[in-house]
C-alpha positions as CSV (number, residue, x, y, z in Angstrom):
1,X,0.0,0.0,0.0
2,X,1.3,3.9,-0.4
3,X,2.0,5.4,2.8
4,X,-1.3,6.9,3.7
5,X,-0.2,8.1,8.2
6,X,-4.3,8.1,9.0
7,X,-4.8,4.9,7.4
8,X,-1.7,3.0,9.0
9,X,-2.6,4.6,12.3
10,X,-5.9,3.1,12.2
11,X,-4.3,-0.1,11.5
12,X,-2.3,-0.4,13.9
13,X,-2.9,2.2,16.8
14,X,-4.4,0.2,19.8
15,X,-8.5,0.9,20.4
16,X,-9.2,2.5,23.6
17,X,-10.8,-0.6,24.8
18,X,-7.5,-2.2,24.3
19,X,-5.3,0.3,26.2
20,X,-8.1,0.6,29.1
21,X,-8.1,-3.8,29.4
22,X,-4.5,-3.5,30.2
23,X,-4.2,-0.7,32.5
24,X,-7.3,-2.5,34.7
25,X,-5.1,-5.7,34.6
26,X,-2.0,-3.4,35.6
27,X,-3.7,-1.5,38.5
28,X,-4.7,-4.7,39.8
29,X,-1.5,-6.3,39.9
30,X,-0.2,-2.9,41.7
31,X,-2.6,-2.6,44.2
32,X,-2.1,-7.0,44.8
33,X,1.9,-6.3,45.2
34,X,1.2,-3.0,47.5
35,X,-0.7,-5.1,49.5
36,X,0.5,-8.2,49.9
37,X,4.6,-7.2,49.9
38,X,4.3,-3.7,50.6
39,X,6.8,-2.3,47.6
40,X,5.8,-0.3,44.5
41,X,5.2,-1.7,41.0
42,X,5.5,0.3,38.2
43,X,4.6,-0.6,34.4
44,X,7.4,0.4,31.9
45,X,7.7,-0.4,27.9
46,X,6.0,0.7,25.4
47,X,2.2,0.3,26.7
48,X,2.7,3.2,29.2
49,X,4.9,5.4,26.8
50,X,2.1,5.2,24.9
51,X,4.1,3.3,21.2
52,X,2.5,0.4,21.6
53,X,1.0,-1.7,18.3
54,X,-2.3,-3.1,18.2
55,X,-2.3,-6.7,19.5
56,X,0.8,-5.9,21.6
57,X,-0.3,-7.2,24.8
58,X,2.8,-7.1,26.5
59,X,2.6,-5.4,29.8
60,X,6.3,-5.3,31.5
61,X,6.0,-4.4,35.6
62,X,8.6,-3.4,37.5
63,X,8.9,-4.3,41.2
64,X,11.5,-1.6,42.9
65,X,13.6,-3.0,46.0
66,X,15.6,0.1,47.9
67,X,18.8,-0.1,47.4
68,X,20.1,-1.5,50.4
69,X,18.4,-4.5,49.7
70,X,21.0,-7.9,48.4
71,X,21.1,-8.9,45.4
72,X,20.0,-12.2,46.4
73,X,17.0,-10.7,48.4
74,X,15.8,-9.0,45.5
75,X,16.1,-12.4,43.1
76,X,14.3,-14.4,45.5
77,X,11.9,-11.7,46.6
78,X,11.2,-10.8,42.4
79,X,10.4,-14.8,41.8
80,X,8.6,-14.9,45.3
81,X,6.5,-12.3,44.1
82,X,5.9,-12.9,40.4
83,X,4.7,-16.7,41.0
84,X,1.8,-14.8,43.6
85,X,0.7,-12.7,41.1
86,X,0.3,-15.6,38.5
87,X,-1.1,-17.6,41.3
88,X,-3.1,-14.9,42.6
89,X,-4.6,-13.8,38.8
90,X,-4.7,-17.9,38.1
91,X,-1.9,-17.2,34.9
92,X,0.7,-19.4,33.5
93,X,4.0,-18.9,34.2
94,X,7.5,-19.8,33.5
95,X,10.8,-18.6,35.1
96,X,13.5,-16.9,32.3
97,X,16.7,-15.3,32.9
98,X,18.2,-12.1,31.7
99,X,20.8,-10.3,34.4
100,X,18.6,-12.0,36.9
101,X,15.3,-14.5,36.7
102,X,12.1,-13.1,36.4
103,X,8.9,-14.7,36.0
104,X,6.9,-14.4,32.5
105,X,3.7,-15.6,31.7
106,X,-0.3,-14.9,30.5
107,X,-3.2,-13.4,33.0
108,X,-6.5,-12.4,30.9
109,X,-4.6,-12.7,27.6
110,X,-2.0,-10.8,28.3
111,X,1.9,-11.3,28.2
112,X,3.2,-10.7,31.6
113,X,6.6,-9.9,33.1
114,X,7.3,-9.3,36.7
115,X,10.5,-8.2,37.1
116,X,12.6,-7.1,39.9
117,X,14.8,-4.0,40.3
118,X,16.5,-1.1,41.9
119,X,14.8,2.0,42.5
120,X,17.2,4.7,41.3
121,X,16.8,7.9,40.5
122,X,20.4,8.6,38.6
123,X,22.5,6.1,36.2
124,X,25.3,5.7,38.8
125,X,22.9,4.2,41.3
126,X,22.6,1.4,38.9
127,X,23.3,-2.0,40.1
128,X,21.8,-4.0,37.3
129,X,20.9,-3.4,34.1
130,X,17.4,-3.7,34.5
131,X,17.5,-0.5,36.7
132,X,18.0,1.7,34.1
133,X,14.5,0.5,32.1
134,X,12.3,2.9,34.6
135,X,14.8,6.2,33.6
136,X,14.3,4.9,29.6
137,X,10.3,4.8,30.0
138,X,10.9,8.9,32.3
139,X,13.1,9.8,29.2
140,X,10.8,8.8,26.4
141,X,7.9,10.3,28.1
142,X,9.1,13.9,27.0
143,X,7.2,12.8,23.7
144,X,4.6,14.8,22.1
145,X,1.4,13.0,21.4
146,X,2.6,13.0,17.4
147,X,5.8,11.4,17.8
148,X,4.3,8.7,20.1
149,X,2.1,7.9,16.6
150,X,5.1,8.1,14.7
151,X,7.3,5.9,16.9
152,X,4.3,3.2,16.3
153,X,4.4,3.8,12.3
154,X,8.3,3.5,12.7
155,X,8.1,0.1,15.0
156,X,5.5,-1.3,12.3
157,X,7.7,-0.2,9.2
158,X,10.7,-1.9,10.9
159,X,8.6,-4.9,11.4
160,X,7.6,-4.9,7.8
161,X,11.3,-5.3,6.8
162,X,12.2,-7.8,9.1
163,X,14.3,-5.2,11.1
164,X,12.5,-5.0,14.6
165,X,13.9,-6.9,17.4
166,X,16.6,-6.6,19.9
167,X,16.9,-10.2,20.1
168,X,19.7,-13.0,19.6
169,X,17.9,-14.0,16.5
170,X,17.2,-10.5,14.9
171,X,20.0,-8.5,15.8
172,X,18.0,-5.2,14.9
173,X,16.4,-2.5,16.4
174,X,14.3,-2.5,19.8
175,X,11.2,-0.7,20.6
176,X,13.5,2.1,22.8
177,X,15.5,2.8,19.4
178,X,12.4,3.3,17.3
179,X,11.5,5.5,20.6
180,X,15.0,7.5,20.6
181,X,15.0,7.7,16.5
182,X,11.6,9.2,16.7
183,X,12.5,11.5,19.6
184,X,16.0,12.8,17.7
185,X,14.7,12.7,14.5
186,X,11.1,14.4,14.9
187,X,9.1,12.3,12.8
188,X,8.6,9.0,11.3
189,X,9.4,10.2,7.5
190,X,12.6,12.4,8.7
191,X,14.1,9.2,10.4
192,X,13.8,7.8,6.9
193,X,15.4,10.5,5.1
194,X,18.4,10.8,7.2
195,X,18.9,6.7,7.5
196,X,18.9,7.1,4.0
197,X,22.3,8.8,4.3
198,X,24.2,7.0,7.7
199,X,27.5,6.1,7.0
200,X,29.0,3.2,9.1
201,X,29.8,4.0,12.8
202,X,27.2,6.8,12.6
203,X,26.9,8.5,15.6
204,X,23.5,10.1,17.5
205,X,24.3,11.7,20.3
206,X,21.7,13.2,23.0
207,X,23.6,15.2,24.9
208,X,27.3,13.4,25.9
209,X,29.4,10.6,25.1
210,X,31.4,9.2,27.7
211,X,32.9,6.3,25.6
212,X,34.2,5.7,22.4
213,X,32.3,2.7,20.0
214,X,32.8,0.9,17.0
215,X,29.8,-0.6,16.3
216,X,27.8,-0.1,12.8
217,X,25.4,2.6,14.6
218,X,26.3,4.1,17.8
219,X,23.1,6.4,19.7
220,X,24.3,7.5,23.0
221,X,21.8,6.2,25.6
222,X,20.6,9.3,26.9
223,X,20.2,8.2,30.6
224,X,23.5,6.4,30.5
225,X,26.1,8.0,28.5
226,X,28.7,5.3,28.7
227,X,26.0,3.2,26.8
228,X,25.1,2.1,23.0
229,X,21.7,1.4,23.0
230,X,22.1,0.1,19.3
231,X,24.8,-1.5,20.4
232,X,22.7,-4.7,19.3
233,X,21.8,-3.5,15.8
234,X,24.1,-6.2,13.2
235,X,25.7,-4.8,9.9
236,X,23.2,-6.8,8.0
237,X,20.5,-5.5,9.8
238,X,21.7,-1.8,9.8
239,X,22.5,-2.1,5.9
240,X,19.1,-3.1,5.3
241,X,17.4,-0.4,7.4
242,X,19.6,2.5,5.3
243,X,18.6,0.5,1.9
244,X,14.2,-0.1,2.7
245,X,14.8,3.6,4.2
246,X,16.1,4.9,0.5
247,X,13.2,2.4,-1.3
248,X,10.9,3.9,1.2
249,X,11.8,7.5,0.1
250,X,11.1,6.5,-3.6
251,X,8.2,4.8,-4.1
252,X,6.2,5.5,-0.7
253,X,5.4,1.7,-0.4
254,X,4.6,0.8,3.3
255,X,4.5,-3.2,2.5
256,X,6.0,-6.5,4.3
257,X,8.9,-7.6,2.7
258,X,9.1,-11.4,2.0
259,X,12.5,-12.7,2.6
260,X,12.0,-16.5,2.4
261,X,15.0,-18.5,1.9
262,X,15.0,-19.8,-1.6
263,X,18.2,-22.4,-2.7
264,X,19.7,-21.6,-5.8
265,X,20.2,-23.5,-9.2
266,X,23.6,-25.6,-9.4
267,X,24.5,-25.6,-5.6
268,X,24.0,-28.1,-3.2
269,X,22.4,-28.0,0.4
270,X,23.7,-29.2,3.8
271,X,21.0,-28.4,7.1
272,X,22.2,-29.2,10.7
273,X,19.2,-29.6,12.9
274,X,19.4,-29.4,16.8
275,X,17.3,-31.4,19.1
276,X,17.2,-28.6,22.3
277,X,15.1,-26.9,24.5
278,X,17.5,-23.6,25.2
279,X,16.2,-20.4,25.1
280,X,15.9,-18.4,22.0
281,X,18.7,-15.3,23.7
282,X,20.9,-18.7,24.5
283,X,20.2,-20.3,21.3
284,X,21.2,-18.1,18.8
285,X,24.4,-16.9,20.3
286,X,25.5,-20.8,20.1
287,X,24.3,-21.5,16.9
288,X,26.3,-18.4,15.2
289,X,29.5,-19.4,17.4
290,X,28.5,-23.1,15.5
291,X,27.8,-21.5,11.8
292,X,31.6,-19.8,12.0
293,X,33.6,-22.7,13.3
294,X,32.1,-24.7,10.8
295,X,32.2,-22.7,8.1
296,X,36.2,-21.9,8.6
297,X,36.9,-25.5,8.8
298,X,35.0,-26.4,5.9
299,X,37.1,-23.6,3.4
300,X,40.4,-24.9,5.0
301,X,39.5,-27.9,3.5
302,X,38.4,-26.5,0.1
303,X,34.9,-26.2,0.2
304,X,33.2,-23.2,-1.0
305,X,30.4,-21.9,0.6
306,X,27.7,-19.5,-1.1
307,X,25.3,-19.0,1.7
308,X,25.4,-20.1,5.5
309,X,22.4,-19.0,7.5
310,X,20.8,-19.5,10.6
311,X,16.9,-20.5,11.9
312,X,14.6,-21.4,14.8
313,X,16.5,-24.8,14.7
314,X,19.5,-25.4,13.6
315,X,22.1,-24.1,10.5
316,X,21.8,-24.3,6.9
317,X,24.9,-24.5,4.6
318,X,24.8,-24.1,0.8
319,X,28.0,-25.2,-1.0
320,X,28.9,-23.7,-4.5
321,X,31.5,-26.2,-4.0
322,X,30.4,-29.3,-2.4
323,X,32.6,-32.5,-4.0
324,X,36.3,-32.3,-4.6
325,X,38.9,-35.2,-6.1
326,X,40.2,-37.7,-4.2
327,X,43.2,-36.2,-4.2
328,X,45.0,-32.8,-4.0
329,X,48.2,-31.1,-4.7
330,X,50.2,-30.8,-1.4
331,X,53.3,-28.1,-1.6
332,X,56.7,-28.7,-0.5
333,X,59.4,-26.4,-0.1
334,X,61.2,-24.3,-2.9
335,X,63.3,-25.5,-5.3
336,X,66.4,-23.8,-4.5
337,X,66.0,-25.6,-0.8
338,X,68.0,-28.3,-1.6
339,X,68.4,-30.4,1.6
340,X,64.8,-30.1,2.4
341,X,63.8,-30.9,-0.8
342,X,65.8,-33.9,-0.4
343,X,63.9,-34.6,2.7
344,X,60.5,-33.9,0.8
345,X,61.1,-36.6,-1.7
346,X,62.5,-39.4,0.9
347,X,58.6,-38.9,2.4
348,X,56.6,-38.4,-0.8
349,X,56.3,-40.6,-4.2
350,X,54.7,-38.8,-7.5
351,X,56.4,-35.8,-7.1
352,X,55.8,-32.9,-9.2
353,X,57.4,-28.8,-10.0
354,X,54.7,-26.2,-9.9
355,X,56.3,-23.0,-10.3
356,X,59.5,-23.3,-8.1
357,X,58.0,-25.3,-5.3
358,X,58.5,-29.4,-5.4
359,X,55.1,-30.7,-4.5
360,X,53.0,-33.8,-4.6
361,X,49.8,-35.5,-4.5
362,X,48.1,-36.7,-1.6
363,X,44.6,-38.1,-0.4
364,X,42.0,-35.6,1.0
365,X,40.8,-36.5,4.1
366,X,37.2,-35.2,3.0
367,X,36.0,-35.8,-0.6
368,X,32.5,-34.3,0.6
369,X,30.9,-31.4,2.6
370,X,29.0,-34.0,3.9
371,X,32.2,-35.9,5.5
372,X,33.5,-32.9,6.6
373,X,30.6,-31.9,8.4
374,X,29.8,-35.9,9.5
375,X,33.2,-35.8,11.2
376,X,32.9,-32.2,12.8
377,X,29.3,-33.5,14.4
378,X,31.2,-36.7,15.6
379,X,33.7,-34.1,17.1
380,X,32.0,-30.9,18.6
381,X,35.0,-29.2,19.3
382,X,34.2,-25.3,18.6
383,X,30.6,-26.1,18.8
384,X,28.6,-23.4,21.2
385,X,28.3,-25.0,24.8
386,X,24.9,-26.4,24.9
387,X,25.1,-27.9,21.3
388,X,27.6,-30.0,21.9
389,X,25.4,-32.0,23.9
390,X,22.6,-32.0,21.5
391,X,21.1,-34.7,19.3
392,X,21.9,-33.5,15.8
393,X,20.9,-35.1,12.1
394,X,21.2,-33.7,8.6
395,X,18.7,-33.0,6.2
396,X,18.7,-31.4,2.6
397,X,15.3,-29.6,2.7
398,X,15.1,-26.0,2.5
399,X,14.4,-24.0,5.2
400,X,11.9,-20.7,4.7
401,X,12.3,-18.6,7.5
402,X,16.2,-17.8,8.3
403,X,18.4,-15.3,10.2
404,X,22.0,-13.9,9.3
């Protein structure tokens, strides 16, 4: 569709009943913590800046501990008190980790996080980095009801180009970004036209930089100056954000991009599947760690690679070279080396001169991708932690949905 801001913001602007379901739920799990524990909760994220998108039930709240309470007091206190809220408000829940556990789940279809922290009121207060989330949401607030729209268009255009996500498995931008972007920027359509123009290692700055960075694009958090927020955003991800930003600019298209992994004519395909249960944040890590080992060891033996990707699962490989002879040249030493040389032909049989180097043939010890990676699987070494524990088998199906 052409970028039409009235019609997209009907589209995906949450309805009043929507915003007013969530803010009951909220004020009841408040007043339930209040009264039960006697500490404040606080909601943060998107909902309460007001960038939400429609369907986004996500409602993050924030339990805040003084700060002369342990470390360990507040981790056993936060899970204490996230499983009596799901007990209380008869949800589903499941412990997950990020600096410390939290518990996450679903009350009255919505997608829950109870999570611990500091109360601070300055950055060097902070003694985890889920303390700073509270001084992001007080930051982002300063926006005017415009920009809050826009920061929704922006988080739905990122979406559309597979760009949105702060996660292991997207490397791209977060909702606080979008937030920032907007908030620098001014508007959805001048974020675009300046995108359009980044260089690598662009820099937005708020008001100071207290560190230097090196990573494709660097914006200063504003509440914690030592800090890239974008820190997360990948090279492929921030490439591809300054390219849909200049094919925005052009045609005025606001459509989903389809990227679905197609193999191409004349190579062959290689997919590593892993049987595991990790997390999505620990997955992916392990699985890139995985992809690079492998695909190192497989060019040091000669096989070329055209594409190596990841997904939900595992780690595809497609060879442009996939089979090589049985055997191979092996080099020796120059020719004007005459005692090794000597020593080089005592060892070897079939010798032949290329160039000025006495060489000969010897056996590979892979003919195939396929033996290369059998042996490697067998092995495990350079394998991400948990995978080398995990069942793994090989197919040669395609896989459609796949990450860099």
């Amino acid at each position: 569709m052409i970028y039409d801001r009235e019609k997209i913001l009907k589209q995906i602007k949450p309805s009043k009943e929507e915003i007013e379901k969530g803010f009951r739920l909220y004020k009841k799990i408040r007043e339930f913590i209040r009264k039960k524990f006697n500490l404040e909760a606080e909601l943060q994220g998107s909902f309460i800046k007001g960038t939400s998108l429609k369907g986004d039930k996500d409602l993050d709240i924030f339990v805040f501990f003084p700060l002369d309470v342990s470390k360990e007091i507040l981790k056993k206190m936060g899970l204490e008190i996230g499983k009596k809220v799901f007990e209380e408000f008869k949800g589903e829940y499941e412990i997950k980790y990020a600096e410390h556990p939290y518990v996450n789940g679903k009350i009255e279809n919505h997608d829950l996080d109870i999570v611990p922290c500091y109360k601070i009121d300055k950055i060097e207060d902070m003694k985890s980095s889920v303390d700073r989330t509270p001084l992001h949401t007080k930051f982002v607030k300063r926006m005017t009801e415009f920009q809050k729209d826009d920061a929704r268009i922006l988080k739905k255009f990122m979406k559309l180009i597979n760009v949105y996500g702060s996660e292991f498995k997207v490397m791209g931008f977060s909702g606080y970004l979008c937030e920032l972007l907007i908030l620098y920027y001014g508007s959805f359509e001048n974020v675009l036209k300046n995108a359009s123009e980044w260089k690598l290692n662009q820099k937005i700055i708020f008001e100071k930089m207290e560190k230097e960075f090196s990573d494709p694009l660097i914006i200063i958090d504003p509440v914690d100056p030592a800090r890239n927020a974008a820190s997360c955003v990948s090279l492929q991800k921030f490439s591809e954000f300054i390219y849909y930003s200049r094919k925005f600019l052009k045609d005025k298209k606001f459509d989903r991009i389809k990227i679905e992994y197609r193999k191409s004519e004349g190579t062959e395909l290689i997919v590593l599947n892993f049987k595991t249960d990790l997390m999505e944040d620990l997955l992916f890590p392990q699985l890139r760690k995985t992809r690079d080992f492998i695909k190192d060891y497989l060019e040091k033996n000669g096989f070329r690679i055209y594409r190596s990707k990841i997904f939900n699962s595992g780690i595809l490989f497609e060879f442009e070279v996939f089979k090589l002879p049985k055997m191979k040249i092996h080099e020796g030493p120059f020719i004007y080396d005459g005692e090794n040389c000597e020593n080089f032909i005592k060892k070897h049989k079939n010798i032949v001169i290329i160039g000025d180097r006495i060489c000969t043939e010897i056996e590979r010890k892979f003919k195939t991708a396929e033996e290369c990676i059998d042996f490697l699987i067998e092995d495990r070494e350079g394998f991400g932690k948990d995978l080398k524990k995990a069942r793994c088998f090989i197919t040669k199906e395609e896989v459609k949905e796949v990450y860099d």
